[in-house]
MIKEDREN-187783 format. One line per field, with one value per residue (C-alpha): residue number from 1; x, y, z. Coordinates in steps of 0.2 Angstrom, whole numbers, always signed. Layout:
N
vose: c(NUM / ...)
px: c(X / ...)
py: c(Y / ...)
pz: c(Z / ...)
end
This chain:
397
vose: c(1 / 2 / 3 / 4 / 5 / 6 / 7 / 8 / 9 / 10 / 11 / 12 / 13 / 14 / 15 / 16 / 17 / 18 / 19 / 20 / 21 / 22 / 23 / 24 / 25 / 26 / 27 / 28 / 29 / 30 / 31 / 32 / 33 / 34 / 35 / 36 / 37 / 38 / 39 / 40 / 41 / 42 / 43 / 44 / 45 / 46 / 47 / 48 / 49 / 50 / 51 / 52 / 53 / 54 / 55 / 56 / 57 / 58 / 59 / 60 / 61 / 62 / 63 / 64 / 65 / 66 / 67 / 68 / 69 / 70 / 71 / 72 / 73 / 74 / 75 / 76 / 77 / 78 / 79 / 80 / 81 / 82 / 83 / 84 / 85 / 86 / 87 / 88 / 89 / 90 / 91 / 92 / 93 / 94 / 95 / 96 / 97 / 98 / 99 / 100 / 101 / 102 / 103 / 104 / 105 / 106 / 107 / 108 / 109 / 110 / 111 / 112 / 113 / 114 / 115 / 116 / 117 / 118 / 119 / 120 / 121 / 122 / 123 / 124 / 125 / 126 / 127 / 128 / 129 / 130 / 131 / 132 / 133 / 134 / 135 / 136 / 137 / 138 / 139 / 140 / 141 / 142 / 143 / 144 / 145 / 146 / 147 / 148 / 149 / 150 / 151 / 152 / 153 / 154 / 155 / 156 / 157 / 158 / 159 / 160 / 161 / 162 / 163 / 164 / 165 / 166 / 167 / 168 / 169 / 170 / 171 / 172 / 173 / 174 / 175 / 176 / 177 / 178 / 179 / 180 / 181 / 182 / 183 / 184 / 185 / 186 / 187 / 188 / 189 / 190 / 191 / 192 / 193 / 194 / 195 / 196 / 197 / 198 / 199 / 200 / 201 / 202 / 203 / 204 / 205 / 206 / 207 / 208 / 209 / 210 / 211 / 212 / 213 / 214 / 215 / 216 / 217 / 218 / 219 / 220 / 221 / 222 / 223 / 224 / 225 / 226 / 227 / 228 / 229 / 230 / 231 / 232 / 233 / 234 / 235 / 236 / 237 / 238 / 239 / 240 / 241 / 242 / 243 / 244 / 245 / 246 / 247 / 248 / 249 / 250 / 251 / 252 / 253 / 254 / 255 / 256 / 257 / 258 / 259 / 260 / 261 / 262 / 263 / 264 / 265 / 266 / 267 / 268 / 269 / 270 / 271 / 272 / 273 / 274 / 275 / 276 / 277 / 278 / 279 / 280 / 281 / 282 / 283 / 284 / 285 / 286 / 287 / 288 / 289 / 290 / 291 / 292 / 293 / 294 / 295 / 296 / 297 / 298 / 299 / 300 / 301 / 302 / 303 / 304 / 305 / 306 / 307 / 308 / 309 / 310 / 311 / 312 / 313 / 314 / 315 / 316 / 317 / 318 / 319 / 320 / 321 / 322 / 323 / 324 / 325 / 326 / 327 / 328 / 329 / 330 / 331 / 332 / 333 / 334 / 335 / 336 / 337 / 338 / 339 / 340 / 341 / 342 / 343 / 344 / 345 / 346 / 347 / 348 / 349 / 350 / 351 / 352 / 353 / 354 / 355 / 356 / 357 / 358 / 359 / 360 / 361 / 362 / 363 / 364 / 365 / 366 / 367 / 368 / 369 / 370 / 371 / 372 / 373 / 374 / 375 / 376 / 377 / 378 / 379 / 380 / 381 / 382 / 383 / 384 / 385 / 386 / 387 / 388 / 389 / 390 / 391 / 392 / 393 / 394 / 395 / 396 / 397)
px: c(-61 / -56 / -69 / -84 / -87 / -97 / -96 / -80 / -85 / -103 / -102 / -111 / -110 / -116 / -120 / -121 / -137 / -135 / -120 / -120 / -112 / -95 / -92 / -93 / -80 / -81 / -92 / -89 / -100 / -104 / -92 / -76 / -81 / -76 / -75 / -90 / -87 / -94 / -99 / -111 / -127 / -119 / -105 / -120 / -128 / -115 / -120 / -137 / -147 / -166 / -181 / -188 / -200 / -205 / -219 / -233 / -248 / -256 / -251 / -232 / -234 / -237 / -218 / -211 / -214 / -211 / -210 / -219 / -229 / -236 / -228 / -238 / -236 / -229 / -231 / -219 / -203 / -200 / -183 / -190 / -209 / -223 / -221 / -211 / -215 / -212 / -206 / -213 / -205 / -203 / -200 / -187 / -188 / -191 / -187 / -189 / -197 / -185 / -192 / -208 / -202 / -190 / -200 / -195 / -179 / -163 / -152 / -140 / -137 / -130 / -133 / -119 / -128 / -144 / -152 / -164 / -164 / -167 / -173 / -169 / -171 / -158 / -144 / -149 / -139 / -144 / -140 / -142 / -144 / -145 / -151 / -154 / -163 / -164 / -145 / -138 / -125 / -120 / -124 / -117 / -119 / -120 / -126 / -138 / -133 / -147 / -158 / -154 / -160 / -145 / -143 / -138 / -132 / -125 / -113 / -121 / -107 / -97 / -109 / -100 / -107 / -126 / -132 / -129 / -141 / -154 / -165 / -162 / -172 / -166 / -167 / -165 / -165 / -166 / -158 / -166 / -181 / -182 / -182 / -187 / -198 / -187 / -192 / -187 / -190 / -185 / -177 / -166 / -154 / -138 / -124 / -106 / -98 / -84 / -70 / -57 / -42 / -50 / -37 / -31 / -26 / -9 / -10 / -17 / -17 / -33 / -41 / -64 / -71 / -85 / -96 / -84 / -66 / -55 / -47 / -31 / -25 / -6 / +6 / +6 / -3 / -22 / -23 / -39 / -38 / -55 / -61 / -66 / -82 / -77 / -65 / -57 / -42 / -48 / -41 / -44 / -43 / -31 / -25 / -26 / -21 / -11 / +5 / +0 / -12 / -10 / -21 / -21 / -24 / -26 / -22 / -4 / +0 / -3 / +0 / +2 / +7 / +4 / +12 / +8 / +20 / +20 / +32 / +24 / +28 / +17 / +24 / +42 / +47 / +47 / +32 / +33 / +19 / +21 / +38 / +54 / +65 / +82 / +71 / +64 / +85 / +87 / +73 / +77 / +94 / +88 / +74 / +88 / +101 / +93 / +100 / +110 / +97 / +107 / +97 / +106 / +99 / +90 / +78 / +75 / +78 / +74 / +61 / +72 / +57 / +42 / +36 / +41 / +59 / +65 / +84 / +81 / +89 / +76 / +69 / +52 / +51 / +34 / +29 / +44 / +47 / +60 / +54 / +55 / +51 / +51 / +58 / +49 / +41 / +55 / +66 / +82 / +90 / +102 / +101 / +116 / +115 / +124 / +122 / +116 / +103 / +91 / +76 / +60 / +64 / +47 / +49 / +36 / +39 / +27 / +27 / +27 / +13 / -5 / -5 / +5 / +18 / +34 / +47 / +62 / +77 / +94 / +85 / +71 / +53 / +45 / +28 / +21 / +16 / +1 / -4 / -10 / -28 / -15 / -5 / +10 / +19 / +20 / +35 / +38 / +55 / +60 / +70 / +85 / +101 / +121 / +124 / +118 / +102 / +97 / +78 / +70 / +54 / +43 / +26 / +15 / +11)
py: c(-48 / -59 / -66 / -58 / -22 / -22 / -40 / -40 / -30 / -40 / -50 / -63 / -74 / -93 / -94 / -111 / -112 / -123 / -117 / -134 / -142 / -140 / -127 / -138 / -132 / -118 / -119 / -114 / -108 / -114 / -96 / -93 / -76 / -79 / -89 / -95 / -93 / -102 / -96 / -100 / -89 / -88 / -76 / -66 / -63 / -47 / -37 / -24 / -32 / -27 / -40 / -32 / -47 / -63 / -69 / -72 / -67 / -69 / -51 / -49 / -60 / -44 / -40 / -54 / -56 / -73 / -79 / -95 / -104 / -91 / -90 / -99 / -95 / -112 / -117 / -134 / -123 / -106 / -96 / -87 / -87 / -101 / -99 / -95 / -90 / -107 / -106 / -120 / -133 / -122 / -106 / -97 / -80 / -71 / -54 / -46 / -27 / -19 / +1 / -6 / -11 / +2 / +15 / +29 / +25 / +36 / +23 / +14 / +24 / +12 / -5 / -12 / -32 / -36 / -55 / -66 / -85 / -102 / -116 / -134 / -151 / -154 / -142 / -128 / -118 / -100 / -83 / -68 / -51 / -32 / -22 / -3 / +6 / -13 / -15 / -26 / -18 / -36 / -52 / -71 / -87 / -101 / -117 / -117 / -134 / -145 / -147 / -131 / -111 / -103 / -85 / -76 / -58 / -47 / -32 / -16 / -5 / -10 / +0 / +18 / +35 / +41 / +22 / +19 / +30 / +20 / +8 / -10 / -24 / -40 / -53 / -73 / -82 / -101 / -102 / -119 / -117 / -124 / -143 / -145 / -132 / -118 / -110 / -91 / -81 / -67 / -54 / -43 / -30 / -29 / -16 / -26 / -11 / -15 / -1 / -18 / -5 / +13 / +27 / +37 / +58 / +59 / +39 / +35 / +16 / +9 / -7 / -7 / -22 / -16 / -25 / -40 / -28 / -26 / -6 / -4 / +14 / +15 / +31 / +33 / +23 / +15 / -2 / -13 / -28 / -40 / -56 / -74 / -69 / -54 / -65 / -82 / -81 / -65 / -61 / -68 / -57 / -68 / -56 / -37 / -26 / -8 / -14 / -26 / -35 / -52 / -61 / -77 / -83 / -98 / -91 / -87 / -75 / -84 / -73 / -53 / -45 / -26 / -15 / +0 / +11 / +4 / -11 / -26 / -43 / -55 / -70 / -64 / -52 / -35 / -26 / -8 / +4 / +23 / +23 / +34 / +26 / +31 / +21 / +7 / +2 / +0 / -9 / -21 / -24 / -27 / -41 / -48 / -49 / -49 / -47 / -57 / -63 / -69 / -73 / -81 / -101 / -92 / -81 / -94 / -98 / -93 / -99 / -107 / -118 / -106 / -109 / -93 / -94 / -98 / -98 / -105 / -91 / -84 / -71 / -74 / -71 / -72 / -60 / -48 / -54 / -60 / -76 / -80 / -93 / -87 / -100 / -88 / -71 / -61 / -62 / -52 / -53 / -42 / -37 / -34 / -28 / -39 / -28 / -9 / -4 / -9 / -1 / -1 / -21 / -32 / -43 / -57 / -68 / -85 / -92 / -77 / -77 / -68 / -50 / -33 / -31 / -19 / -18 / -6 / -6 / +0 / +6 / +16 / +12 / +5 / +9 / -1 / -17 / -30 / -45 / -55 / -68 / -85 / -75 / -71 / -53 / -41 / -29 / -15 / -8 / +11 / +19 / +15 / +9 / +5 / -3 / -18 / -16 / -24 / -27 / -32 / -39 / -42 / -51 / -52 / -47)
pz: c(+21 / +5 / +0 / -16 / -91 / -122 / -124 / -112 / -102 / -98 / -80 / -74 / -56 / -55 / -36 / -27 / -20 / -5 / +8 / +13 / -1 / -7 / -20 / -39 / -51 / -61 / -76 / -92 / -108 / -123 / -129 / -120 / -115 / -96 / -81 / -71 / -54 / -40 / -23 / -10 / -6 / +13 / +3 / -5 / +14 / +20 / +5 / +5 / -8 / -12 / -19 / -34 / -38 / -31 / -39 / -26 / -36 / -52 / -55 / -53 / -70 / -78 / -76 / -86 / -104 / -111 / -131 / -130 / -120 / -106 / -88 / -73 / -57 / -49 / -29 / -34 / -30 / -22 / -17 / -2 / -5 / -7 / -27 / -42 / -60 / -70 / -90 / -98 / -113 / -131 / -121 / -131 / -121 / -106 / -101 / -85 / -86 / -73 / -79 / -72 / -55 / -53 / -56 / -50 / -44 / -46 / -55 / -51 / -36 / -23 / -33 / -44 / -47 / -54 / -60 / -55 / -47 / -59 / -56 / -67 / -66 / -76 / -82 / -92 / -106 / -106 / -113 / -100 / -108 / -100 / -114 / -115 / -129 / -137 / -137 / -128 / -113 / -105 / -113 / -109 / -112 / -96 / -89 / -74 / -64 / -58 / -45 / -33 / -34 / -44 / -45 / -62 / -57 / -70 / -68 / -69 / -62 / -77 / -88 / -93 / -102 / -99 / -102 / -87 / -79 / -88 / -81 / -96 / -96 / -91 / -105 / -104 / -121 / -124 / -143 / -147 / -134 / -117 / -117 / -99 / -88 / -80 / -64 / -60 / -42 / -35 / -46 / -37 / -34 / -25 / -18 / -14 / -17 / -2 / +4 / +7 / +14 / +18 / +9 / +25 / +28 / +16 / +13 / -7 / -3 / -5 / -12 / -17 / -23 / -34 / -47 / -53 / -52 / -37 / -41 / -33 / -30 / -24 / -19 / -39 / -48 / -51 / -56 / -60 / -58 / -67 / -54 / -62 / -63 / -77 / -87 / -89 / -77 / -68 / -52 / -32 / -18 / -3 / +7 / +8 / +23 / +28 / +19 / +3 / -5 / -11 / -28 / -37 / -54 / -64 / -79 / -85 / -73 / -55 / -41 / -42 / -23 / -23 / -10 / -5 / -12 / -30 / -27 / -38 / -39 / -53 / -51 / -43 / -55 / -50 / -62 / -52 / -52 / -54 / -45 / -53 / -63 / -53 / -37 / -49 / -50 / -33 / -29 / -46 / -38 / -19 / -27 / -38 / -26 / -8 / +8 / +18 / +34 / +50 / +64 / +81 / +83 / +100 / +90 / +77 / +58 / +40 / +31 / +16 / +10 / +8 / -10 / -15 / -10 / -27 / -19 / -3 / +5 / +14 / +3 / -7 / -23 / -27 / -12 / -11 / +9 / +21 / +30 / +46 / +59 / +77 / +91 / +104 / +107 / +102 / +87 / +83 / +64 / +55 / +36 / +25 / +10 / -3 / -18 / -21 / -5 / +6 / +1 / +12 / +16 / +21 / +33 / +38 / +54 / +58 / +75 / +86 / +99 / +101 / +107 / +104 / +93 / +97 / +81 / +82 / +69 / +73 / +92 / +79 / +82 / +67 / +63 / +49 / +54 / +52 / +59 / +47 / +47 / +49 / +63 / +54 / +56 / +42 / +45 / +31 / +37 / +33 / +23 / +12 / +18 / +12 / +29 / +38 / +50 / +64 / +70 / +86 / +86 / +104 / +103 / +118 / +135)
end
């Protein structure tokens, strides 16, 4: 599920070449216009993707025009096929004719990505340019590492306005010429437009992953929220399901969780999205002054020591939740407001065992409810109360 718009608008993906290795770090340009991310070309694998060119024959040259010494066809290295298009030393240029290879194709249609793979012996400072009508739509500025098949993919879904319906060129400059030759294969085209949470009849939650952007739509609200491959300290996907969805930064802001219904946490304060004032109070006061959590020894204990827990009380912070750590396959607690109401309380419970999952609260079946990838419990409980509530969980056969 977790996994993978202008001059800040332009996006481009460094992808580790072999899944065998370890991911490197991030790289950065030469010009701080955004992160480098890393991925694998296993991640790449789950999304439609078409091979616009792979240079086989003497003739798929035709496509690529190059300022400098002219392209070869090279049978030294090849992506997928028994040769590549080699770049030779003083190249300063080369720019990939996509109107000719996409001729006749309704554009973008499905694809958000485009690029092409490179080649280096030794790591290779580049400038990767989408241009349309001669002006440039995307345009960055990166290092290719050494010695592995490395795509550079750009953003196309991040182009707005009738440009977009064009078909651009893809350009690849060398400012001070290629000191080393460069080997380039398989131009392609690729759709990871992803429905992450699937909006339901009378339900607006819903999360898409498309081009380098995650958009967020809540009960009120629309949020978009740019990955590290579209800026510096963009934005990664950890956990996203019926209830919340959970990212993580390493810029200033380092963890944002989004619920459902507009509640939003960056970082442990409450930054709501599209809910009323008069609600926005409650839930301020709840997040400030939580719940008191008794749970009998039998059932099991609070979490006082997740790293969100900024009180060691129970409650995390950072993800809005209740923490608990379950002695056996059912769990009983109680809630008591300590100040102003409960409102919509989430609860999450660790060490409860595989299979179905029964809540009810004060006898009252509650409906929403996740198991989560590490096989912790998500629990949203209903409503808004004054009064102290009691919730019996039940997990397995």
């Amino acid at each position: 599920m977790v996994r993978l718009s202008s001059l800040s608008a332009l996006i481009l993906i460094i992808i580790a070449g072999c899944a065998q290795r370890p991911d490197p770090p991030p790289l950065r340009s030469a010009e701080p216009l955004g992160l480098v991310a890393v991925r694998t070309e296993a991640q790449l694998q789950k999304y439609p993707f078409r091979i616009l060119q792979q240079f086989e024959h003497p003739v798929d040259l035709a496509f690529v025009i190059v300022d400098g010494p002219a392209a070869q066809l090279s049978a030294d290295r090849g992506h997928t096929g028994q040769s590549s298009a080699i770049l030779n030393k003083e190249t300063s240029s080369a720019t990939i004719k996509l109107p000719s290879l996409l001729s006749g194709v309704r554009w973008p249609g499905q694809w958000t990505l485009v690029g092409a793979y490179f080649y280096v012996e030794k790591p290779q400072k580049m400038r990767a340019i989408y241009e349309i009508d001669g002006r440039a739509a995307l345009n960055y500025s990166v290092e290719i590492p050494a010695k592995q098949w490395t795509p550079v993919l750009l953003d196309i879904s991040a182009i707005e306005g009738p440009a977009a319906a064009k078909v651009g060129v893809l350009r690849f400059l060398f400012p001070d010429g290629l000191r080393q030759p460069l080997w380039c294969d398989d131009v392609v085209i690729m759709n990871n437009h992803t429905e992450v949470i699937e909006a339901k009849k009378n339900v607006k939650w819903s999360l898409e992953e498309r081009g380098f952007k995650y958009v967020i739509h809540t009960s009120n609200s629309t949020v978009t929220l740019k990955t590290p491959e579209a800026a510096e300290h963009g934005w990664t996907l950890e956990e996203a399901n019926a209830i919340r969805a959970r990212f993580r930064s390493d810029g200033a802001e380092k963890e944002r969780v989004i619920y459902s219904d507009g509640r939003q946490f960056i970082d442990g304060e409450l930054k709501p999205l599209g809910i009323k004032p008069s609600v926005v109070i409650d839930i301020q006061t709840y997040h400030e002054h939580p719940a008191r959590l008794e749970i009998a020894e039998e059932f099991g204990r609070a979490n006082r020591n997740s790293r969100g827990d900024k009180n060691n009380d129970g409650y995390d912070e950072i993800n809005g939740a209740y923490q608990i750590i379950a002695a056996g396959p059912r769990v009983e607690f109680t809630l008591s407001p300590r100040s102003g109401l409960l409102v919509r309380p989430i609860v999450e419970i660790s060490g409860l065992p595989a299979g179905p999952v029964s809540v009810t609260m004060d006898g009252r079946w509650v409906e929403r409810m996740v198991r989560l990838e590490n096989g912790n419990v998500l629990i949203e409980l209903p409503g808004e109360s004054a009064f102290p509530v009691t919730v019996m969980v039940k997990a397995g056969q």
